[in-house]
Residue, then its C-alpha position, 0 to 999 in steps of 0.5 A: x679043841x686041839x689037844x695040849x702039850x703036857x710039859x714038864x720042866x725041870x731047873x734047879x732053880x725055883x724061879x726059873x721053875x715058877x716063871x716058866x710055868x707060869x708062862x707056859x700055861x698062859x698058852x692055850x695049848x700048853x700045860x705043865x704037869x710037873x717040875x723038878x728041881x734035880x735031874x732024878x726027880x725029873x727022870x722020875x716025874x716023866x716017867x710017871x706022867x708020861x708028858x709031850x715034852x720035858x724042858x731040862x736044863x743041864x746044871x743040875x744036882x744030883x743027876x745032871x742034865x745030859x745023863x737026866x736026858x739019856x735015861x729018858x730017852x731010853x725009859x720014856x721015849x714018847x717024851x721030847x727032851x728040849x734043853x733049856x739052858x744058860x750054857x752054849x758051849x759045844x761040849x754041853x750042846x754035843x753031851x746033849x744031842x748025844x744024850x737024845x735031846x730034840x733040841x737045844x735052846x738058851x735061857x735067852x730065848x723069848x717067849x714065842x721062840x720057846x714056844x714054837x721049839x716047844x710045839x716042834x719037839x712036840x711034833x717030832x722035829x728037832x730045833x736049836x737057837x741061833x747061838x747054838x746053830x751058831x756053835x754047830x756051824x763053828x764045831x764043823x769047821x773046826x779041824x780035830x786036834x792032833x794026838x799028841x807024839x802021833x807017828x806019821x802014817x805011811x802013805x798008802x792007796x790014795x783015797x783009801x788009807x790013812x794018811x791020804x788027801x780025802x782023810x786030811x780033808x776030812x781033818x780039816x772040815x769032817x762036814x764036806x763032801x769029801x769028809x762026808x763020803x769018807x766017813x759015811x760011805x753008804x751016802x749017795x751024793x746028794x744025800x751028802x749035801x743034804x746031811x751036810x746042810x743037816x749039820x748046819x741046823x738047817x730046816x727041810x724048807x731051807x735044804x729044799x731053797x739051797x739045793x733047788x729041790x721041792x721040800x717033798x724030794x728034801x724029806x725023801x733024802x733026810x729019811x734016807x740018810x737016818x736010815x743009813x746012819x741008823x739014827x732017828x733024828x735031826x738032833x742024832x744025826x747032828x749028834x753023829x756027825x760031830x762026834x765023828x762016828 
């Protein structure tokens, strides 16, 4: 018999709380051991239970979500964090991934989409909802905002200094190739385009078609690219990126 998933659920909302759960142990390989209807209570409870995954939502009293998430992260790290929640905008998905959350679902996701993001947190993979892929795909094509009264740098070695042509690139899209080899230099190329596709949620399976690669060649360079950016997963590298480290 294939072990379950010990879940715990955190909303402040006991509706949302009962119906999840009852849901949740309606599949066979689930159980929720708990629920908590604040961000400390929920930090408390999966450091006792020590459960699979933990479903937060990011509206909270007392200790809101990303904070909630932080501290399990850093005190329970055996436990995914997957963000369950009525927000998508890119503030609460970036607080969250840099938080340590594995993955970032809306409260309108369906039953067998919560389910399969459950089983893949679980499993140590990272997954996001397609408005949250959506919003990441959106942030990266944003250019930064200009600090407000910035003197203008003077121009300096090009390709080197700022104030140059690959720095007004990276402004403009910090996930192309040449913001990418500005910011993260350690990057060959090829793990350029694959971090790049990363930064679009893109799954391994489909990195290995945009790129023409085996899914063996694939996980190769995503492990590389984690090493050399010192992060531990999809949602940090994510996490990494956006906030332009």
């Amino acid at each position: 018999m294939t072990a379950r998933i010990r879940i715990v659920l955190a909303d402040d909302q006991a509706i949302i709380r009962d119906g999840l759960e009852t849901v949740l142990n309606l599949v066979e390989d689930f159980e929720v051991v708990g629920t908590a209807a604040d961000g400390a209570e929920a930090v408390a409870l999966i450091a006792a239970e020590h459960p699979d995954v933990a479903l937060m939502d990011l509206r909270m009293p007392v200790l809101d979500g990303a904070a909630a998430t932080r501290r399990v992260t850093a005190e329970t790290p055996e436990t995914a964090v997957l963000v369950l929640t009525t927000f998508a905008d890119d503030a609460d998905i970036v607080a969250a991934l840099r938080a340590g959350a594995r993955g970032y679902l809306t409260k309108d996701a369906g039953r067998a989409e919560l389910a399969a993001a459950i089983r893949a947190v679980a499993a140590g993979q990272s997954t996001f909802s397609a408005p949250v892929r959506d919003v990441l795909l959106g942030r990266i094509g944003a250019p930064e905002p200009a600090e407000d009264a910035a003197e203008p740098e003077a121009p300096g070695t090009p390709g080197t200094e700022p104030g140059t042509a690959a720095d007004a690139a990276a402004d403009a899209d910090p996930a192309s190739a040449n913001a990418l080899a500005v910011r993260f230099p350690a990057l060959t190329a090829r793990e350029r385009e694959v971090y790049a596709l990363i930064l679009q949620g893109r799954s391994n399976g489909e990195i290995a078609q945009a790129l023409y690669v085996g899914v063996a060649t694939v996980k190769t360079h995503v492990n590389a690219v984690f090493a050399k950016l010192g992060v531990r997963d999809r949602a940090q590298a994510i996490a990494k990126g956006l906030g332009r480290a």
